[in-house]
C-alpha positions as CSV (number, residue, x, y, z in Angstrom):
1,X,116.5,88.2,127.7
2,X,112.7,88.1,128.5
3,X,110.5,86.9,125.7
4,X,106.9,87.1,125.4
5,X,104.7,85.0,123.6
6,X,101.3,85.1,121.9
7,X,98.4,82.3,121.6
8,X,96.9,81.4,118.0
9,X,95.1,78.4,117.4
10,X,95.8,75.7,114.7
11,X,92.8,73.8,115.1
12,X,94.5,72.0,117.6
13,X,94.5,73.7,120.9
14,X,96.0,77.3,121.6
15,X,99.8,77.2,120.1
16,X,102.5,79.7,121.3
17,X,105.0,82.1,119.4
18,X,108.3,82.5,120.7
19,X,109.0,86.3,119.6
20,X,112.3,86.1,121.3
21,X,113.9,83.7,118.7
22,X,117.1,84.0,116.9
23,X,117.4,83.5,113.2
24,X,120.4,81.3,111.9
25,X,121.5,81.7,108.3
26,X,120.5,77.6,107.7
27,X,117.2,78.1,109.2
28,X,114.5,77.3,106.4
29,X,112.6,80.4,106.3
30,X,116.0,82.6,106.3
31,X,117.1,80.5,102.9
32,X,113.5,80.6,102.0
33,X,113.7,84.5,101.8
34,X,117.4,84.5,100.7
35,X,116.8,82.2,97.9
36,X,114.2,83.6,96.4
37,X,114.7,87.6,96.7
38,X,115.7,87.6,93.0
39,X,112.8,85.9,91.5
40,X,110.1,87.9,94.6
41,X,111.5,91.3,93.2
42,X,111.0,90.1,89.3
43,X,107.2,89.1,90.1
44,X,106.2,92.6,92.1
45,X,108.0,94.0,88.9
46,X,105.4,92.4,86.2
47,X,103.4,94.8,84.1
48,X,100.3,93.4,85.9
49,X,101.5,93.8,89.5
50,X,102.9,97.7,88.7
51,X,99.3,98.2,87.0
52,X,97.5,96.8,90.1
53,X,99.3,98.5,92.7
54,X,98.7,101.8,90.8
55,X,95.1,100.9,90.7
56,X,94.9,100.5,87.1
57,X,93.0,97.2,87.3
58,X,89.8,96.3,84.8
59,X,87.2,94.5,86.2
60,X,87.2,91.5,83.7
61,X,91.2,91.1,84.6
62,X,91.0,91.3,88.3
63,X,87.6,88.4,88.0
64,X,90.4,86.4,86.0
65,X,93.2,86.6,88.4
66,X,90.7,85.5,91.2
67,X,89.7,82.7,89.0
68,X,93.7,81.7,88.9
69,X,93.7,82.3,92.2
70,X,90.6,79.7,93.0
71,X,92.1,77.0,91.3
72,X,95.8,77.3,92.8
73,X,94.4,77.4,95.9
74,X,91.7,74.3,95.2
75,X,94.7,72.3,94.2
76,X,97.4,72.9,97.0
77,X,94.6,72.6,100.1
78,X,93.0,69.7,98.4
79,X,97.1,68.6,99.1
80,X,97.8,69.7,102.2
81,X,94.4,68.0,103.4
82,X,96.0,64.9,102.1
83,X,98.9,65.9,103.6
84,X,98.4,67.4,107.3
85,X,99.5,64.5,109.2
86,X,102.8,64.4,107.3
87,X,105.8,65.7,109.4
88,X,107.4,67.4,106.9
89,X,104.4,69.4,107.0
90,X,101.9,68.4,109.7
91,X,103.6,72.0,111.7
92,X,101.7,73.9,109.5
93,X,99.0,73.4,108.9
94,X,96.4,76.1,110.4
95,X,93.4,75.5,107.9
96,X,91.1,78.0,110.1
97,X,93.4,80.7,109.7
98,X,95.2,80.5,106.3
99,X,92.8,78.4,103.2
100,X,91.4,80.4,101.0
101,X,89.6,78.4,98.5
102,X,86.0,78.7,100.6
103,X,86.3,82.6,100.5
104,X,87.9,82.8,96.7
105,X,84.3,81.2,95.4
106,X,82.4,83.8,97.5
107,X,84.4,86.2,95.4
108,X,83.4,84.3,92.3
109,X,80.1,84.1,93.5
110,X,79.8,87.9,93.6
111,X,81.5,88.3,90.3
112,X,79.9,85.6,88.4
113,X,76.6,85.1,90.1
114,X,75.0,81.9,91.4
115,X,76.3,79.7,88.7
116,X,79.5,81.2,88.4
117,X,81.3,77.4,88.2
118,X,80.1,77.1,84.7
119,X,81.3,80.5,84.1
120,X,85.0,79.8,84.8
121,X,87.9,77.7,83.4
122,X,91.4,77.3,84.0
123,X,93.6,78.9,82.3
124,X,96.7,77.0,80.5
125,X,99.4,78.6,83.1
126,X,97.6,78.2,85.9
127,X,96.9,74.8,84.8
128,X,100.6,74.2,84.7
129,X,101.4,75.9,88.3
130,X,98.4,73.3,89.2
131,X,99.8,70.1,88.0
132,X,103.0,71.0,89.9
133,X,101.0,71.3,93.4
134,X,99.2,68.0,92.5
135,X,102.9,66.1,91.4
136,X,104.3,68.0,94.4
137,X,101.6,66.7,96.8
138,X,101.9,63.2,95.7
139,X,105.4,62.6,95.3
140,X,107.6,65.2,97.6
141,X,105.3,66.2,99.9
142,X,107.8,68.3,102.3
143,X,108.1,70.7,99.1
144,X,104.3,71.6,99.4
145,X,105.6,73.9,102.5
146,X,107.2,75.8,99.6
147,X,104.4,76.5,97.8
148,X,102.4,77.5,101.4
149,X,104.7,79.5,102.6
150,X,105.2,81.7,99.0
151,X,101.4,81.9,98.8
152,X,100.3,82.5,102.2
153,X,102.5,84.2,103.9
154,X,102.1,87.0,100.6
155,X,99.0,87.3,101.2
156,X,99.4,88.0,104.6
157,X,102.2,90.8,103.7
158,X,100.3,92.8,101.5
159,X,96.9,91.6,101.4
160,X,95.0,94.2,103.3
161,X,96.9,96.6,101.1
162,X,95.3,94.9,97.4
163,X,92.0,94.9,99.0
164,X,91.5,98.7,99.4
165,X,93.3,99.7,96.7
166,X,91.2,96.7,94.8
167,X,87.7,98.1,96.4
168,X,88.7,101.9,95.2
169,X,89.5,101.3,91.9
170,X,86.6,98.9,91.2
171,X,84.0,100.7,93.4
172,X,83.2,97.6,95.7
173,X,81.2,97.5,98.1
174,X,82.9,98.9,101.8
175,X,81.4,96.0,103.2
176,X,84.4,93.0,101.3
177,X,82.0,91.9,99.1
178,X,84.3,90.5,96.3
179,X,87.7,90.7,98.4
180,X,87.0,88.0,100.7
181,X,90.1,86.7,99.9
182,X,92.4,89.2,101.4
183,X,90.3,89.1,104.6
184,X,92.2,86.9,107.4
185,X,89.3,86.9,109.8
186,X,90.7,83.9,112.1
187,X,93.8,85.9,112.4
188,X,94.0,88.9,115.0
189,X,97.7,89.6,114.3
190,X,99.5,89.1,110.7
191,X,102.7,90.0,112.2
192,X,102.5,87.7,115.1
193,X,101.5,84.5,112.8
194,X,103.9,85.1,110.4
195,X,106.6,85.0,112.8
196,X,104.4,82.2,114.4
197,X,104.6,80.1,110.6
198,X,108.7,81.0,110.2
199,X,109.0,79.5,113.7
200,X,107.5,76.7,112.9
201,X,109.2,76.3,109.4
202,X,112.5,76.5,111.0
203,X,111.5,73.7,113.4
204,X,111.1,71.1,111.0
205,X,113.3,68.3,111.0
206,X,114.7,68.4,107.5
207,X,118.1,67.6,105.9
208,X,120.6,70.3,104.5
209,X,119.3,68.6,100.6
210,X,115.4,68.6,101.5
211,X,116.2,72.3,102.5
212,X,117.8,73.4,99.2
213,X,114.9,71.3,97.1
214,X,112.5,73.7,99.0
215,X,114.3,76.7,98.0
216,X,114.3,75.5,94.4
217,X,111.0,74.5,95.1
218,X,109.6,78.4,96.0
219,X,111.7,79.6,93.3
220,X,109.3,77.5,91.0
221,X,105.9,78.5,92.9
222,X,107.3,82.5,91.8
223,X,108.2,81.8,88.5
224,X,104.3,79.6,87.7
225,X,102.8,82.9,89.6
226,X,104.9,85.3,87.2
227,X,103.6,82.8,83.8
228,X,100.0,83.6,85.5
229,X,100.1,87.0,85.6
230,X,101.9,87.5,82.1
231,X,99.2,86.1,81.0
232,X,96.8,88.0,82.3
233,X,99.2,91.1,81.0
234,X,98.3,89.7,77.4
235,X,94.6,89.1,77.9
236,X,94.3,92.8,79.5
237,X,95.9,94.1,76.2
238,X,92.5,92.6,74.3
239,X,90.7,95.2,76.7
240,X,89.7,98.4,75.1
241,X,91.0,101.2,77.4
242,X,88.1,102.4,79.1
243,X,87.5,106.2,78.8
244,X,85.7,108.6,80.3
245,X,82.8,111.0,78.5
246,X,85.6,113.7,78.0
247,X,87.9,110.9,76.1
248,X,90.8,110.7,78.8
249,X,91.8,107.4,79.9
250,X,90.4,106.6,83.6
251,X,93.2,106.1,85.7
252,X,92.0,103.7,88.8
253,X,88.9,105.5,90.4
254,X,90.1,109.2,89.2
255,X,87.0,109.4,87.0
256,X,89.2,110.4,84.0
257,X,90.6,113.5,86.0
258,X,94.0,113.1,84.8
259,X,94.8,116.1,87.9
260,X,93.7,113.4,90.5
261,X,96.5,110.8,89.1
262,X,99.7,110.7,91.2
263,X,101.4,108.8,88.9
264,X,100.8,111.2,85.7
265,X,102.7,114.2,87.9
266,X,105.4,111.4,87.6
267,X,105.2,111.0,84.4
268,X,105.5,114.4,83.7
269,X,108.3,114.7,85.3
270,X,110.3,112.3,83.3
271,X,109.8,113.5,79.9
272,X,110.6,116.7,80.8
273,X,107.5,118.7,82.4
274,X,108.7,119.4,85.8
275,X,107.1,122.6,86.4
276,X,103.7,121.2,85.4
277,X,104.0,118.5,87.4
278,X,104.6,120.2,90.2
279,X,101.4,121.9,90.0
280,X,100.1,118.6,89.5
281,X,101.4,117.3,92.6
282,X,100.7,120.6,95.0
283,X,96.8,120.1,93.4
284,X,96.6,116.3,94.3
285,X,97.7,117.0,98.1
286,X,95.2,119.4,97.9
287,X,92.3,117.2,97.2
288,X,91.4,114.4,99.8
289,X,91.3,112.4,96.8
290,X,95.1,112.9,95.9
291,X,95.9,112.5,99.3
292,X,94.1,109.3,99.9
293,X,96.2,108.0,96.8
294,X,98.9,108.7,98.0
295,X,98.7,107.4,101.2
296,X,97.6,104.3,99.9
297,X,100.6,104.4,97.7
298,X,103.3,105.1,100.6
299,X,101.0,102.1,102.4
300,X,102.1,99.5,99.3
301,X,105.9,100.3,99.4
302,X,105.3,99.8,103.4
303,X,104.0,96.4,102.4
304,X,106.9,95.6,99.8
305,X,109.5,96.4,102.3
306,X,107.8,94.8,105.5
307,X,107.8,91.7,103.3
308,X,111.8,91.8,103.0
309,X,111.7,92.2,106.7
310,X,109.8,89.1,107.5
């Protein structure tokens, strides 16, 4: 069968995908997604992923989850810099393309202001998720590839999808001002590199026992990412519910129009209102509001499937 191939750079000269590969069930990145389907589906199920997804997101919460963010990516780059010539490792590592420490403190920047480093801290479970990058990087440095691959190649599944529903519900600015970190700019094609990064994965020279640590491994990397955003779930319950001048709750960036909320009509539904959410819904694909909602909303499940796809 003919196979065509695509060019992305690694810092190292042009480097070539193979899209005409075929997946064996001991190939790292088919146990990778395998062994970790259970715990992926238990983090997109957290209060605070449902709530983001929905567009329910305070400001102060989603400044603290880019904080987490800063430092868990600070730690494992400052590893895999240590690290890149290792050839357990040395495959992939495309730090043009995939760190995101640089643009996560021009996020901060925007949030915080000029001097937003003494405005930040890390938090106690992101400190933990940290120590286990820094162990990990020291001591078993093929297992940092688990902890890249679950953070990168999740950003690049769903990332463009956070960053608009992140810029509607927080009124940023069009231009990514505060989302820089969903922004791939050295990367033309998510698709392509992700397939591109599994290719490369499933190259590596690595024992049936290495493989199985690095399942364990990504398991971990999903369960420190849940502990950080339970966390944030409990800090986000000190938030008083902003309102609007009418006394409804705001619901994303529906101004407090409870009409313009898909997910009420939902709601509705369940406890027993069907007829009146049926109104509901015929009045939201009415409004260009509504229906840029629920695009937006179809465009997440997109994500969360295309992810089990990879």
């Amino acid at each position: 069968m003919a196979t065509t191939t695509e060019s992305v750079s690694n810092g190292g000269g042009p480097v070539h995908e193979d899209k005409g590969e075929t997946l064996r069930p001991d190939d790292l990145s088919e146990m990778l997604a395998a062994g970790t389907k259970d715990v992926h589906e238990k983090a997109e199920n957290t209060q605070f992923v449902k709530d983001f997804l929905r567009g329910r997101i305070r400001r102060e919460l989603f400044k603290l989850g880019a904080v987490a963010l800063y430092y868990t990516y600070t730690a494992m780059e400052e590893e895999i810099e240590i690290n890149k010539d290792h050839p357990h490792f040395a495959p992939l590592y495309f730090p043009s393309e995939l760190h995101r420490h640089e643009a996560l403190a021009r996020d901060l920047e925007y949030f915080y202001g000029p001097e937003w480093k003494r405005e930040i801290s890390c938090s106690p479970a992101t400190q933990r998720y940290v120590d286990r990058i820094h162990q990990v990087g020291q001591e078993y440095p093929a297992l940092l590839v688990a902890h890249a691959y679950t953070r990168y190649m999740g950003d690049l599944s769903g990332g463009q999808v956070l960053k608009k529903v992140a810029q509607r519900a927080l009124k940023l600015p069009p231009t990514g001002e505060g989302v820089e970190f969903y922004q791939f700019d050295a990367i033309d094609s998510a698709k392509a590199f992700k397939q591109l990064y599994r290719s490369r994965m499933n190259e590596l020279e690595l024992d049936a026992e290495t493989k199985s640590s690095l399942v364990d491994e990504a398991v971990k990397a999903f369960q420190f990412n849940m502990e950080v955003f339970e966390e944030l779930e409990e800090i986000g319950k000190t938030f008083q519910e902003e309102v609007s001048e009418d006394g409804m709750p705001i619901h994303g960036d529906t101004g407090g129009d409870i009409s313009k909320c898909p997910y009420y009509a939902s709601k509705m539904a369940a406890s027993g209102g069907m007829a009146y959410a049926c109104q509901l819904a015929m009045a939201i694909l009415r409004h260009p509001t509504g229906q840029v909602l629920i695009a937006t909303w179809f465009a997440v499940l997109a994500g969360l499937v295309a992810w089990y796809l990879m």
